[in-house]
Backbone as JSON Lines, residues from 0, in Angstrom:
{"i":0,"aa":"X","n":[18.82,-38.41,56.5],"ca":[18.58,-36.99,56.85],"c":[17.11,-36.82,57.17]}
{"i":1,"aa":"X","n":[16.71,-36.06,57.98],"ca":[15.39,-36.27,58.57],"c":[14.57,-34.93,57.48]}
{"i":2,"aa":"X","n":[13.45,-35.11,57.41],"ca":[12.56,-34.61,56.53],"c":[11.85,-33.31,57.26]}
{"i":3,"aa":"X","n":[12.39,-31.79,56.67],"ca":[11.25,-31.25,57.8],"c":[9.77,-31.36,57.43]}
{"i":4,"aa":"X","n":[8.98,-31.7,58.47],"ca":[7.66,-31.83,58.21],"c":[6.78,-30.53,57.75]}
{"i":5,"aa":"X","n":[7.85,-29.48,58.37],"ca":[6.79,-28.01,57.97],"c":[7.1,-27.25,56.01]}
{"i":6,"aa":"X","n":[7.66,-28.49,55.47],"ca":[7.79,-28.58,54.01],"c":[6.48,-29.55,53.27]}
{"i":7,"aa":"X","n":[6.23,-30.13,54.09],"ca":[5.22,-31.19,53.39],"c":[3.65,-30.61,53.37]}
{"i":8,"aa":"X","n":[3.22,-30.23,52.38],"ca":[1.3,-30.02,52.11],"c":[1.05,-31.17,52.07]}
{"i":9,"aa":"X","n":[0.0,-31.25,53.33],"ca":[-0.95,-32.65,52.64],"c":[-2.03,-32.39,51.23]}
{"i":10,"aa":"X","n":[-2.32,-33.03,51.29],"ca":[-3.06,-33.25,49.45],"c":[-4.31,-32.22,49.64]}
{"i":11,"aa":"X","n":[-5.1,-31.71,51.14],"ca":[-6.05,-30.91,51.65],"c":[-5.14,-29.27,51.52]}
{"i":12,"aa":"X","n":[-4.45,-29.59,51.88],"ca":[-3.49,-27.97,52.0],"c":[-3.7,-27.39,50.52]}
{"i":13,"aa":"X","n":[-3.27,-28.38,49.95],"ca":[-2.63,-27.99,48.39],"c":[-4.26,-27.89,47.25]}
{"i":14,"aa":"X","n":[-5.15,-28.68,47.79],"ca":[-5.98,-28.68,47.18],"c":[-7.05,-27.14,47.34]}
{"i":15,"aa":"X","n":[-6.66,-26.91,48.94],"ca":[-7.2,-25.8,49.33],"c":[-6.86,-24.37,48.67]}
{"i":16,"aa":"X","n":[-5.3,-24.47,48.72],"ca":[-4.18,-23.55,48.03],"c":[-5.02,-23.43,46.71]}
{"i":17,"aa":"X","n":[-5.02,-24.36,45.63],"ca":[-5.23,-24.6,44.03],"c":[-6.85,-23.81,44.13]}
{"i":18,"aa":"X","n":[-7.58,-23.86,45.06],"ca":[-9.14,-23.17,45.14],"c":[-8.86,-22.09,45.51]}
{"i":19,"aa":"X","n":[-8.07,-21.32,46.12],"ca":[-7.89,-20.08,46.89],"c":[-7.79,-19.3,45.18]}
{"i":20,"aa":"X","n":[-6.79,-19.84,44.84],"ca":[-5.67,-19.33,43.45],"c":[-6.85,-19.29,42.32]}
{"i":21,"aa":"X","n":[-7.72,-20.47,42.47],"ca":[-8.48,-20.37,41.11],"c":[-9.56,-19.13,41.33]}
{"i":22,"aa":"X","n":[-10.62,-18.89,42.67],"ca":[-11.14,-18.27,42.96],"c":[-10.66,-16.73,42.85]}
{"i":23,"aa":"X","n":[-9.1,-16.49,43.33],"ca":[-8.35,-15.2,42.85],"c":[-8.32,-14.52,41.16]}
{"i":24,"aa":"X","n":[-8.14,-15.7,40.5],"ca":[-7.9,-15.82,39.23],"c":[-9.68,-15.32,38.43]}
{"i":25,"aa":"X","n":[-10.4,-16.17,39.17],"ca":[-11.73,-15.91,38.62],"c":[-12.33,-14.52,38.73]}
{"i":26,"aa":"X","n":[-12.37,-13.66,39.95],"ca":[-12.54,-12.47,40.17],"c":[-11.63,-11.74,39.71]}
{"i":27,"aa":"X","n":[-10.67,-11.62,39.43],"ca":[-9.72,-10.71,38.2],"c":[-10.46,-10.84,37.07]}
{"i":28,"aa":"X","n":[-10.88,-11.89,36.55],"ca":[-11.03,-11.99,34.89],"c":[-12.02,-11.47,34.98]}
{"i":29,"aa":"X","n":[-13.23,-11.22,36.15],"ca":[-14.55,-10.98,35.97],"c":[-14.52,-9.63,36.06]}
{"i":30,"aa":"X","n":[-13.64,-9.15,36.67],"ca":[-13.34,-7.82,36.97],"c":[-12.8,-6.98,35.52]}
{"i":31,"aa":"X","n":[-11.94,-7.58,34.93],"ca":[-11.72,-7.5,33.59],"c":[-12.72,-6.94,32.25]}
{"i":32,"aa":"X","n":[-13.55,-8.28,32.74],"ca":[-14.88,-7.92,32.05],"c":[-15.77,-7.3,32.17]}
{"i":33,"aa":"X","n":[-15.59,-7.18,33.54],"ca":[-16.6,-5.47,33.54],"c":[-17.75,-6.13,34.74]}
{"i":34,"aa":"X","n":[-17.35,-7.22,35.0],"ca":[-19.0,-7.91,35.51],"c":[-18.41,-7.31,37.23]}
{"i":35,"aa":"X","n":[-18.8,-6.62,37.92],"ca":[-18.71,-6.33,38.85],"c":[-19.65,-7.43,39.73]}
{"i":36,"aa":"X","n":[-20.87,-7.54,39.98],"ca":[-20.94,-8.02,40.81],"c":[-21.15,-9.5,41.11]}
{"i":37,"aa":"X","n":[-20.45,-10.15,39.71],"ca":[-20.29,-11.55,39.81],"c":[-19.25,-11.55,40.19]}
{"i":38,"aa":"X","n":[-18.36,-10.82,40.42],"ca":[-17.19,-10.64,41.05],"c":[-16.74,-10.35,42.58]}
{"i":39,"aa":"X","n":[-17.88,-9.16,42.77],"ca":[-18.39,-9.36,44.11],"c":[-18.64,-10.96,44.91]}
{"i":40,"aa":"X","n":[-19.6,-11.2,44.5],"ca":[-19.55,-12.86,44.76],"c":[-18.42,-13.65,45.09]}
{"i":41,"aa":"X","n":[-17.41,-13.48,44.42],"ca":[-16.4,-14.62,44.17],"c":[-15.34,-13.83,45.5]}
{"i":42,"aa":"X","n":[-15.58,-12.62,45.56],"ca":[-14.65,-11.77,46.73],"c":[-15.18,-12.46,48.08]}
{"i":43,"aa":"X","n":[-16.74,-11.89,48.1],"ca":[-17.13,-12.76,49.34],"c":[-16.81,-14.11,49.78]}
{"i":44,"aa":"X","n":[-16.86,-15.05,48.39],"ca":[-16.78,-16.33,48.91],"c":[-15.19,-16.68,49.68]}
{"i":45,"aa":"X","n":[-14.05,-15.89,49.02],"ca":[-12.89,-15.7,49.19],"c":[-12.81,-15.06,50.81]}
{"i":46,"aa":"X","n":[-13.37,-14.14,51.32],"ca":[-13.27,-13.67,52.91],"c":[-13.76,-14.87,53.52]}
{"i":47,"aa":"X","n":[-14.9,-15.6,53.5],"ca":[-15.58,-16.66,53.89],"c":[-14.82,-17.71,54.37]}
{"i":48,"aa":"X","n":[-14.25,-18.37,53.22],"ca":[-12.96,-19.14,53.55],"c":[-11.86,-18.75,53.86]}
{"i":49,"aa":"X","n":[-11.54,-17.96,53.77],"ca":[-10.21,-17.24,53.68],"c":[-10.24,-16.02,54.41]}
{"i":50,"aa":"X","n":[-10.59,-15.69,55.86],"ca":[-10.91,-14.5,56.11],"c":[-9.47,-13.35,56.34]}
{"i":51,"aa":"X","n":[-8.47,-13.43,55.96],"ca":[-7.46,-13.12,55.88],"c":[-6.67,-12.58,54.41]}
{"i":52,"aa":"X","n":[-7.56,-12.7,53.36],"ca":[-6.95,-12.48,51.57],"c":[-7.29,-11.09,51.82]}
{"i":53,"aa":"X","n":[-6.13,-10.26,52.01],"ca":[-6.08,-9.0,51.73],"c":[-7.0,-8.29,50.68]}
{"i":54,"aa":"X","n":[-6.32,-9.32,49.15],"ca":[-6.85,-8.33,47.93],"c":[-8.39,-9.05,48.09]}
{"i":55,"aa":"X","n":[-9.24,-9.68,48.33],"ca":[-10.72,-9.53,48.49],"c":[-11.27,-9.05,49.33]}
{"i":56,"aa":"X","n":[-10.64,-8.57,50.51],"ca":[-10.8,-7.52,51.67],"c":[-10.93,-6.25,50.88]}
{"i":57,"aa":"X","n":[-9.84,-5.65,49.98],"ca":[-9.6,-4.32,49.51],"c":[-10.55,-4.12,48.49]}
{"i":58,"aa":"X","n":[-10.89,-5.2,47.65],"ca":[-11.65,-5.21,46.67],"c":[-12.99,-5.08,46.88]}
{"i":59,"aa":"X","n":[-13.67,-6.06,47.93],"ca":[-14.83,-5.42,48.75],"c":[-15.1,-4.21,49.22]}
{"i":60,"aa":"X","n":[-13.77,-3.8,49.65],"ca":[-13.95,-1.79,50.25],"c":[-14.25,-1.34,49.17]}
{"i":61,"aa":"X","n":[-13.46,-1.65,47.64],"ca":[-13.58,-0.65,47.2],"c":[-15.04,-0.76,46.32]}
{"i":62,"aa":"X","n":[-15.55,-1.76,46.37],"ca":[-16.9,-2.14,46.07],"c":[-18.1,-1.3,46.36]}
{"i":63,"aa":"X","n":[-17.76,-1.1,48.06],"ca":[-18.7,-0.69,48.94],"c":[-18.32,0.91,48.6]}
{"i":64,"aa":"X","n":[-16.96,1.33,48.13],"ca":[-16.96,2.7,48.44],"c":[-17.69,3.36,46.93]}
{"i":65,"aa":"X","n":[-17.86,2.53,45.75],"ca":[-18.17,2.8,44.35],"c":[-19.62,2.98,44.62]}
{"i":66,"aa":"X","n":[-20.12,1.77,45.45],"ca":[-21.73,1.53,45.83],"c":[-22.67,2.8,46.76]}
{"i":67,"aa":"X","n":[-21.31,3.3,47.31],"ca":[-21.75,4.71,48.13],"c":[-22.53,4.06,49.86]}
{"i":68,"aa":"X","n":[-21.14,2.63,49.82],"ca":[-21.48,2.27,51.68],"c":[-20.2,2.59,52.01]}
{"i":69,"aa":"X","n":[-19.83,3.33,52.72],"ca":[-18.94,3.73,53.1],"c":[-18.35,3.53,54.57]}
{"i":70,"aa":"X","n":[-20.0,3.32,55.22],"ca":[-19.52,2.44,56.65],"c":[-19.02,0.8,56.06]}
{"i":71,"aa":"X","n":[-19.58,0.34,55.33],"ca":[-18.91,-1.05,55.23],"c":[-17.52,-1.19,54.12]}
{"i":72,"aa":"X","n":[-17.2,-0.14,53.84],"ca":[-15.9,0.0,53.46],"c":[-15.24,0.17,54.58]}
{"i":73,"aa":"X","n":[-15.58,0.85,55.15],"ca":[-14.64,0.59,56.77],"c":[-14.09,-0.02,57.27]}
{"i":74,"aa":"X","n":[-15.61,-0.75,57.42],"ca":[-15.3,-2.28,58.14],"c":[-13.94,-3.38,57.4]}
{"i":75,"aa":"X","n":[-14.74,-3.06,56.14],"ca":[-13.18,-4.16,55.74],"c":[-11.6,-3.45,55.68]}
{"i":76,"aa":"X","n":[-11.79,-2.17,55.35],"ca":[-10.15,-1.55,55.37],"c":[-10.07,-1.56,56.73]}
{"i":77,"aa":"X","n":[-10.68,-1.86,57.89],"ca":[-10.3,-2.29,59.16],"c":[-9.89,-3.53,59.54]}
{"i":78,"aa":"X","n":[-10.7,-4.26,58.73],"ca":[-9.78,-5.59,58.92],"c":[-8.71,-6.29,58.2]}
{"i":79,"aa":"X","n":[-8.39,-5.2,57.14],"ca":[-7.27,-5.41,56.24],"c":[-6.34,-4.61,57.19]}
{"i":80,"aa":"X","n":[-6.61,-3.44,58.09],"ca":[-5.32,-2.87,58.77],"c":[-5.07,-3.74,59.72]}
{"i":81,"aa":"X","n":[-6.19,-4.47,60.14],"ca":[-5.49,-5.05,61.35],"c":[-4.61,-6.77,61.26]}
{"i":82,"aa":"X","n":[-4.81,-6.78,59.97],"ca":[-3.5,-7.88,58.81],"c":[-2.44,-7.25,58.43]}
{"i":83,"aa":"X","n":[-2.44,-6.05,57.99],"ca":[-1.29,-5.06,58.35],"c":[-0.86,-4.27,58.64]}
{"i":84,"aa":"X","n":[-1.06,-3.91,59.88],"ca":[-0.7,-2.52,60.75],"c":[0.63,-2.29,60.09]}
{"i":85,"aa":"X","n":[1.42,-2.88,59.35],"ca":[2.86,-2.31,58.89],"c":[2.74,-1.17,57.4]}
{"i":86,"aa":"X","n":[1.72,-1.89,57.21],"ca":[1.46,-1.29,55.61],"c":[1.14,0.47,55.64]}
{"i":87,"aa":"X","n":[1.45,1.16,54.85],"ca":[1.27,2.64,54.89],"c":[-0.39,2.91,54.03]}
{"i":88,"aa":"X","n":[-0.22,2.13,53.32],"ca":[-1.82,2.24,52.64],"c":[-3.19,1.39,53.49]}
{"i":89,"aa":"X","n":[-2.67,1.21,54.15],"ca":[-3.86,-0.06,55.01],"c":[-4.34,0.95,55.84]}
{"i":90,"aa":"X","n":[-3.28,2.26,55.96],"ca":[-3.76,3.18,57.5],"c":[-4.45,4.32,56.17]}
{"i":91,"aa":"X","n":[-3.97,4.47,55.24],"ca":[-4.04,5.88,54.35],"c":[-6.22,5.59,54.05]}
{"i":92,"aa":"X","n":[-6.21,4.34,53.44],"ca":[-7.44,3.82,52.86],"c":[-8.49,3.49,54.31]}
{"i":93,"aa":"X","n":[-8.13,3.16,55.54],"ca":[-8.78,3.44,56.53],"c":[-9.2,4.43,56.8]}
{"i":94,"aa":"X","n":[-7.73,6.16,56.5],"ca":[-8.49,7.02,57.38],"c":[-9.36,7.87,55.77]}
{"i":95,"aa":"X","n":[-8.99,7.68,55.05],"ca":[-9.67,8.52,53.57],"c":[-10.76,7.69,53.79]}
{"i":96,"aa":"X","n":[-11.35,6.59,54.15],"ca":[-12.96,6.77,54.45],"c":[-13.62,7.36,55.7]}
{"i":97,"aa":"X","n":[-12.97,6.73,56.83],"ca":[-13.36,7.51,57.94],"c":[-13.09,9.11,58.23]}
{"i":98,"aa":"X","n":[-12.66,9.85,57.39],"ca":[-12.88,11.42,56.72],"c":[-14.22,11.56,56.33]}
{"i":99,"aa":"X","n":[-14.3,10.61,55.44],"ca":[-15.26,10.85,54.42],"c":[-16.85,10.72,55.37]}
{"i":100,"aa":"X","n":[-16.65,9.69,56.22],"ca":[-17.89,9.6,57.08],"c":[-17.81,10.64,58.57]}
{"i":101,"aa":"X","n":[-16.88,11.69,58.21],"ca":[-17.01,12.72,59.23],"c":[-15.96,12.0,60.65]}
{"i":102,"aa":"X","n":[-15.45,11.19,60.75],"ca":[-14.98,10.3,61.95],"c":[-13.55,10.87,61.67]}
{"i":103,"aa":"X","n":[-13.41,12.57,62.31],"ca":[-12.45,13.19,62.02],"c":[-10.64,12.96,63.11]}
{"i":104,"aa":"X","n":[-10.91,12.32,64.08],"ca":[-10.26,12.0,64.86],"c":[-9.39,10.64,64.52]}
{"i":105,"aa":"X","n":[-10.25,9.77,64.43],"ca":[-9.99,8.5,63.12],"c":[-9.11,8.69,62.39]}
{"i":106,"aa":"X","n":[-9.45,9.84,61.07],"ca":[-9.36,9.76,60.16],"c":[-7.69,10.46,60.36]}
{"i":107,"aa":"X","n":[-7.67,11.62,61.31],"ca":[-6.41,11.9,61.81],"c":[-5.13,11.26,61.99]}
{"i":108,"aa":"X","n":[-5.85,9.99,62.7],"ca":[-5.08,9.12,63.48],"c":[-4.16,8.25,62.6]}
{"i":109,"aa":"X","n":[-5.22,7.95,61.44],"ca":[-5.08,7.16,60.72],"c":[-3.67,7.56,59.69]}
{"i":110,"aa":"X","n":[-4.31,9.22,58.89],"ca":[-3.21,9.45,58.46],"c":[-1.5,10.0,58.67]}
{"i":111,"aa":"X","n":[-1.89,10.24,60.3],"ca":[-0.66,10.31,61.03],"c":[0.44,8.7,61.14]}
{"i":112,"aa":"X","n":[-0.64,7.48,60.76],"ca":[0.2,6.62,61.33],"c":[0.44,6.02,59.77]}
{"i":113,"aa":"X","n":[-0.2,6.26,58.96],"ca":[0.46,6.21,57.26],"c":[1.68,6.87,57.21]}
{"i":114,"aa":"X","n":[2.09,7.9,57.69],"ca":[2.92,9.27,57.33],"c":[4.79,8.49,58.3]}
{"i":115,"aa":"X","n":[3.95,8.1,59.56],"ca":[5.18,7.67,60.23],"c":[5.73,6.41,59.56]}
{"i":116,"aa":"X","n":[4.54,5.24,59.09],"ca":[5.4,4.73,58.07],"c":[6.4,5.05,56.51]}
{"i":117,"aa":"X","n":[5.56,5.67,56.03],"ca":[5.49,6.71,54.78],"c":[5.67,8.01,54.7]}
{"i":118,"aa":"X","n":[7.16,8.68,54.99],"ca":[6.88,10.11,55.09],"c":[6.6,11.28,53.92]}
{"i":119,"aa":"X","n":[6.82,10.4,52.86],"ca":[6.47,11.27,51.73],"c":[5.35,10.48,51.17]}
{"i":120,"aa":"X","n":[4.44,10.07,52.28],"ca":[3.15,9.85,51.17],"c":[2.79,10.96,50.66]}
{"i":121,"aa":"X","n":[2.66,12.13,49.68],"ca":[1.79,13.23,49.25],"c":[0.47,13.12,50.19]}
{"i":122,"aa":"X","n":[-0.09,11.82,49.56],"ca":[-1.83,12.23,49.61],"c":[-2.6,11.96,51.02]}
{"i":123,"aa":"X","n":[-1.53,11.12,51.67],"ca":[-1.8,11.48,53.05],"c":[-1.85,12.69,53.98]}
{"i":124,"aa":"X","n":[-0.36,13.71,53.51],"ca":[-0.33,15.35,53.79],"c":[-1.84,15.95,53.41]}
{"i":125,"aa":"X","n":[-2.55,15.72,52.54],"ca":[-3.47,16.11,51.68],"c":[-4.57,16.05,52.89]}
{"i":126,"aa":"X","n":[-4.73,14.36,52.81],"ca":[-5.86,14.13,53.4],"c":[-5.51,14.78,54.93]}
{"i":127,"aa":"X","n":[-4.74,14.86,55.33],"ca":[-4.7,14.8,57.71],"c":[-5.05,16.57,57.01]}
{"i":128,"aa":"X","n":[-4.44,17.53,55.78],"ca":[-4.55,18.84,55.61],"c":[-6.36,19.05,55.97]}
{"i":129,"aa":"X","n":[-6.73,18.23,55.15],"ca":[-8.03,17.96,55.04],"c":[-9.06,17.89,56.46]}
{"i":130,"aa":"X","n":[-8.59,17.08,57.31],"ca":[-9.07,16.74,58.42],"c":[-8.62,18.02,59.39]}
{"i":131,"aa":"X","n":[-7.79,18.28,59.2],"ca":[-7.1,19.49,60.51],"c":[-8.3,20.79,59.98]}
{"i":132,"aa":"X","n":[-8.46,21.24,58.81],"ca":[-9.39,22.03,58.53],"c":[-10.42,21.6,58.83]}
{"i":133,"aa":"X","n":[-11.01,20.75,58.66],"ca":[-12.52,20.45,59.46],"c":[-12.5,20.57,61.19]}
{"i":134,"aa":"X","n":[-11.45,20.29,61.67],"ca":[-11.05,20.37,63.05],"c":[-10.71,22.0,63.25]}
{"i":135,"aa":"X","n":[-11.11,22.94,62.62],"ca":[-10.45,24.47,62.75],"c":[-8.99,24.09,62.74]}
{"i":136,"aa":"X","n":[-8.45,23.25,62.96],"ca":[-6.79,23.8,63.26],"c":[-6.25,24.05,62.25]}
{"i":137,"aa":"X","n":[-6.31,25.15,61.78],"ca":[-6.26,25.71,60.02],"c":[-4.16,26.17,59.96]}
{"i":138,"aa":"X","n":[-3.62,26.39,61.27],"ca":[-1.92,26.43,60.82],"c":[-1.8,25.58,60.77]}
{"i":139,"aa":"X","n":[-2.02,24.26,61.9],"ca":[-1.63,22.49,61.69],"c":[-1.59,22.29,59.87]}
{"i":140,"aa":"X","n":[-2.81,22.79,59.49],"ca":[-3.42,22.36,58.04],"c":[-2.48,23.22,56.98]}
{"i":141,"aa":"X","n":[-2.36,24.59,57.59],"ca":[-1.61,24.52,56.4],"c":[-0.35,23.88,56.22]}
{"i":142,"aa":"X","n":[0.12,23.75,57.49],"ca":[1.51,23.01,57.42],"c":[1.2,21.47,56.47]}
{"i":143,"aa":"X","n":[0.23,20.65,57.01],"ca":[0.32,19.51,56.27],"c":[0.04,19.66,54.83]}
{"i":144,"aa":"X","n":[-0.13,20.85,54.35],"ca":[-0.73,21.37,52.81],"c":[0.25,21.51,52.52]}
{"i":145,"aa":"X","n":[1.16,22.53,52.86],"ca":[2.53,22.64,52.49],"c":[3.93,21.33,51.82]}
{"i":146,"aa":"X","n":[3.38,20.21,52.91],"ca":[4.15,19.3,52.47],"c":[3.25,18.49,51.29]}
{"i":147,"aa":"X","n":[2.28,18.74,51.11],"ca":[1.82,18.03,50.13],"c":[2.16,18.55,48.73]}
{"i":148,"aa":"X","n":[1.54,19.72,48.99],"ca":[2.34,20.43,47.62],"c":[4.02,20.73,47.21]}
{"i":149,"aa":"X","n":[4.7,20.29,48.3],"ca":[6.37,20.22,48.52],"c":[6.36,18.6,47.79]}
{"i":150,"aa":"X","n":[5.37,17.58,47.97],"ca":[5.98,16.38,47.08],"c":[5.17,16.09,45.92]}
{"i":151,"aa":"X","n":[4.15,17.2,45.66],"ca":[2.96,16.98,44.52],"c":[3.0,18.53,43.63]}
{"i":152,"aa":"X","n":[4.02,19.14,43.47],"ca":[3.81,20.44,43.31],"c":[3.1,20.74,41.97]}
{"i":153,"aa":"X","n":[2.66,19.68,41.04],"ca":[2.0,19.9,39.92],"c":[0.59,19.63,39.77]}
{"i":154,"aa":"X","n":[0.02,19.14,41.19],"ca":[-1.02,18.87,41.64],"c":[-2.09,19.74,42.21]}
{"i":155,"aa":"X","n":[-3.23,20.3,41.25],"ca":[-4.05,21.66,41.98],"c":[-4.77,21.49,43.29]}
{"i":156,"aa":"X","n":[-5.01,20.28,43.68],"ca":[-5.71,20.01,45.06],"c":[-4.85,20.7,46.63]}
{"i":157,"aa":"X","n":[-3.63,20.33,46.45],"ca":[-3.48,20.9,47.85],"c":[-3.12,22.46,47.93]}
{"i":158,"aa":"X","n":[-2.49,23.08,46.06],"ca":[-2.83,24.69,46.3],"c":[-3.9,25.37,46.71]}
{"i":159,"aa":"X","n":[-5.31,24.62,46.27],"ca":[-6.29,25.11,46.02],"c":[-6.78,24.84,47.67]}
{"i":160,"aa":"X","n":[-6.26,23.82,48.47],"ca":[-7.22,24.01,49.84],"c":[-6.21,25.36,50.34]}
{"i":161,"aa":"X","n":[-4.55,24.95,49.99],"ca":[-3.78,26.09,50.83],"c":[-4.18,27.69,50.55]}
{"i":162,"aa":"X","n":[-5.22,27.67,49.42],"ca":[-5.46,29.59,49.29],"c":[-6.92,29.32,50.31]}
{"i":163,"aa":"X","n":[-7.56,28.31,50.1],"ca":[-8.59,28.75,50.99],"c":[-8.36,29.12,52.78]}
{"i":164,"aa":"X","n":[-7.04,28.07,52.94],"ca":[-6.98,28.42,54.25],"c":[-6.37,29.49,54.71]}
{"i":165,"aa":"X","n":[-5.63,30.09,53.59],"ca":[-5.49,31.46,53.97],"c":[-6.18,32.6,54.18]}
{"i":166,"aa":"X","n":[-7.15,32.28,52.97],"ca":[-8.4,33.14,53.44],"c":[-9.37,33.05,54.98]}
{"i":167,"aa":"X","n":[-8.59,32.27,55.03],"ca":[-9.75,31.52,56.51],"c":[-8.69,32.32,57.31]}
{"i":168,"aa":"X","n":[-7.58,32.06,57.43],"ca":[-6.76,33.05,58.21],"c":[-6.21,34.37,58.3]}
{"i":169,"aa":"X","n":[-7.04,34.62,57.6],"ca":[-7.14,37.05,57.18],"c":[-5.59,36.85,56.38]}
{"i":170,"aa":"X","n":[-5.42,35.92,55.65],"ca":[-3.78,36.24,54.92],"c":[-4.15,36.34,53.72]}
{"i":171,"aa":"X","n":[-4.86,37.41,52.73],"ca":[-5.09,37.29,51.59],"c":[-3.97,37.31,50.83]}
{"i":172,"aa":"X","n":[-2.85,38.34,51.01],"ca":[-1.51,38.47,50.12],"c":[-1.15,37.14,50.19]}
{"i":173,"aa":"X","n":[-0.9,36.5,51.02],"ca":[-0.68,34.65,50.77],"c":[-1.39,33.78,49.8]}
{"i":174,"aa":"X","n":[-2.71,34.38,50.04],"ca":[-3.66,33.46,48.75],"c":[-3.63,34.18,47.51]}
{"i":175,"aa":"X","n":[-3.73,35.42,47.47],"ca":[-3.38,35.5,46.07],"c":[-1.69,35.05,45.62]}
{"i":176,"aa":"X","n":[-0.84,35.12,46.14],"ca":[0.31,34.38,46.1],"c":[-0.04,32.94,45.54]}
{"i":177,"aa":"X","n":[-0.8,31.94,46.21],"ca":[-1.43,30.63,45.73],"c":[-1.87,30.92,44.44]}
{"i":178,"aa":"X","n":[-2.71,31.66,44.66],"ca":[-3.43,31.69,43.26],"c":[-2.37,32.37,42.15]}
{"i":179,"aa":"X","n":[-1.73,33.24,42.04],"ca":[-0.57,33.39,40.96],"c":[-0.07,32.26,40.64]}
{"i":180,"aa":"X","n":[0.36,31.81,41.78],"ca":[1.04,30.22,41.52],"c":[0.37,29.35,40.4]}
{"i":181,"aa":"X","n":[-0.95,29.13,40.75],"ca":[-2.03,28.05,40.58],"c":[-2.4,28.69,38.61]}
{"i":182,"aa":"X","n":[-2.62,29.97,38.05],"ca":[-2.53,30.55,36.92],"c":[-1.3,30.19,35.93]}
{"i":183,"aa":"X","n":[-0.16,29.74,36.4],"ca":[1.04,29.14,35.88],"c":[0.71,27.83,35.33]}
{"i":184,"aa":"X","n":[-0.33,27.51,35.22],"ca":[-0.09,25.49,35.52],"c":[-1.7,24.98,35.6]}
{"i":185,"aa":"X","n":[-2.37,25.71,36.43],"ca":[-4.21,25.62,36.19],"c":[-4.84,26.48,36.34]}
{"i":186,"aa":"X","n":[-4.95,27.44,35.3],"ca":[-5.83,28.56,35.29],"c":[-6.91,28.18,35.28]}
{"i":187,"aa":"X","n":[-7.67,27.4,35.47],"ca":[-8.96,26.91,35.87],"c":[-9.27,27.11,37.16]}
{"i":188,"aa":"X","n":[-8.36,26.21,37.91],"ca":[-8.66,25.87,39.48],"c":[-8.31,27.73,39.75]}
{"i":189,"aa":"X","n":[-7.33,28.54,39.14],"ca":[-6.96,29.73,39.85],"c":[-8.18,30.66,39.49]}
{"i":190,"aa":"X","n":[-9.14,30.72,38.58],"ca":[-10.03,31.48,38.29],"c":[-11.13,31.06,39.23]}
{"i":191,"aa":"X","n":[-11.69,29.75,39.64],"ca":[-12.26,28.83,40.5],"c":[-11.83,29.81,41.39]}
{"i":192,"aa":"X","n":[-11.05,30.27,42.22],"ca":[-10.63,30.53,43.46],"c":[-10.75,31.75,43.84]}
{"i":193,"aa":"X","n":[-10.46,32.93,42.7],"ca":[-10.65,34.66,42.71],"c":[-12.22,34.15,42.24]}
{"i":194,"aa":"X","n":[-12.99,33.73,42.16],"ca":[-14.58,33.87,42.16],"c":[-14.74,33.21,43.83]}
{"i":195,"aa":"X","n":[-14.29,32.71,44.1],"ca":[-14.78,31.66,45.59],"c":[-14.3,32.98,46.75]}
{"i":196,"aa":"X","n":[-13.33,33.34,46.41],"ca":[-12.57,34.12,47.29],"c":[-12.42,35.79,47.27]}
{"i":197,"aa":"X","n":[-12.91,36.26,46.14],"ca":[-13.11,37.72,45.47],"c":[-12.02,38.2,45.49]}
{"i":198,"aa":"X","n":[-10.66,37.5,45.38],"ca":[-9.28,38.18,45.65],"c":[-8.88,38.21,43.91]}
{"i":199,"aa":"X","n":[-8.88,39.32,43.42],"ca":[-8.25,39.21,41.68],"c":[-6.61,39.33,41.72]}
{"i":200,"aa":"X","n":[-5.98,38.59,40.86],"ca":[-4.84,38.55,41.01],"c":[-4.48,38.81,39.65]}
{"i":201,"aa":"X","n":[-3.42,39.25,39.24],"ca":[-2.85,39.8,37.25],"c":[-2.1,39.05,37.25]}
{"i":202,"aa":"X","n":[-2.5,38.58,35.9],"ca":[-1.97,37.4,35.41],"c":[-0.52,37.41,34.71]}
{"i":203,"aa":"X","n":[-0.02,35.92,34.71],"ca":[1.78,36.66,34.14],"c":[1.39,37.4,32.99]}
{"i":204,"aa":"X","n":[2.53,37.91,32.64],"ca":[3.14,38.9,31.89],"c":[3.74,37.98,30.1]}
């Protein structure tokens, strides 16, 4: 019976494999311990050889995004999307930085093409809500607010942008509506909001 050859590691494959694995192994434990940037290290050396290891791609972003570089978080959740354009988080973690660096079109794009993989990501609704308001398109936004809080409804972030954008759109009876809501569950964020917004709302009963 003939042998397939695309079963056989030469002793270089496997030896390469056993360094990939130990180097993976080493930056977890260091990470563990708290040592961040001996860990860093061991990520880099891992892209170097390996310019294709997702989790030291992601781990570098999120390096850069703790460090407050946010263009070079980019760079690598760009080259982790373009290893998996299939993935819903490869587009979500691309466009939640390129938001963050104002690259509002990007950042659009990005979470539109999370959403078509992922239609109930929540925090993607959140974030494109996010971006459409910086873009004025404040109905687009509330619509994508709407679905966020339709799959996060215990979550004060997307009530709290949806009363502002009502205010942005002369609909105060709508935002105080939000904000009643938001007094049920976070009277914090709802008191936050009748000071931001001067709309007083009475509280349940």
């Amino acid at each position: 019976m003939p042998i397939d050859q695309t079963d056989i590691q030469t002793p270089n494959a496997r030896g390469a494999r056993l360094d990939r694995l130990v180097l993976v192994w080493r930056a977890k434990a260091l990470l563990f311990l708290g040592m961040r940037a001996a860990a860093k290290g061991v990520f880099l050396e891992l892209v170097k050889r390996w310019p294709d290891d997702v989790l030291a791609l992601n781990s570098l972003a999120y390096d850069a995004i703790q460090s407050q570089h946010p263009a070079i978080a980019l760079d690598y959740y760009a080259r982790v999307l373009k290893l998996q354009p299939q993935v819903s988080n490869a587009h979500f973690n691309h466009a939640f930085v390129a938001e963050e660096l104002g690259l509002s079109d990007v950042a659009e794009q990005g979470f539109r093409a999370a959403l078509r993989i992922e239609e109930k990501m929540d925090r993607a609704w959140y974030g494109l809500g996010l971006v459409l308001v910086r873009q004025g398109r404040l109905s687009e936004a509330l619509d994508a607010l709407k679905r966020n809080t339709t799959l996060q409804p215990m979550s004060p972030f997307g009530w709290y942008q949806m009363a502002r954008v009502h205010v942005d759109l002369q609909q105060p009876e709508e935002a105080r509506a939000v904000i009643r809501h938001l007094k049920g569950f976070e009277p914090k964020v709802a008191a936050q909001l009748e000071r931001e917004t001067g709309l007083k709302v009475a509280s349940f009963v």
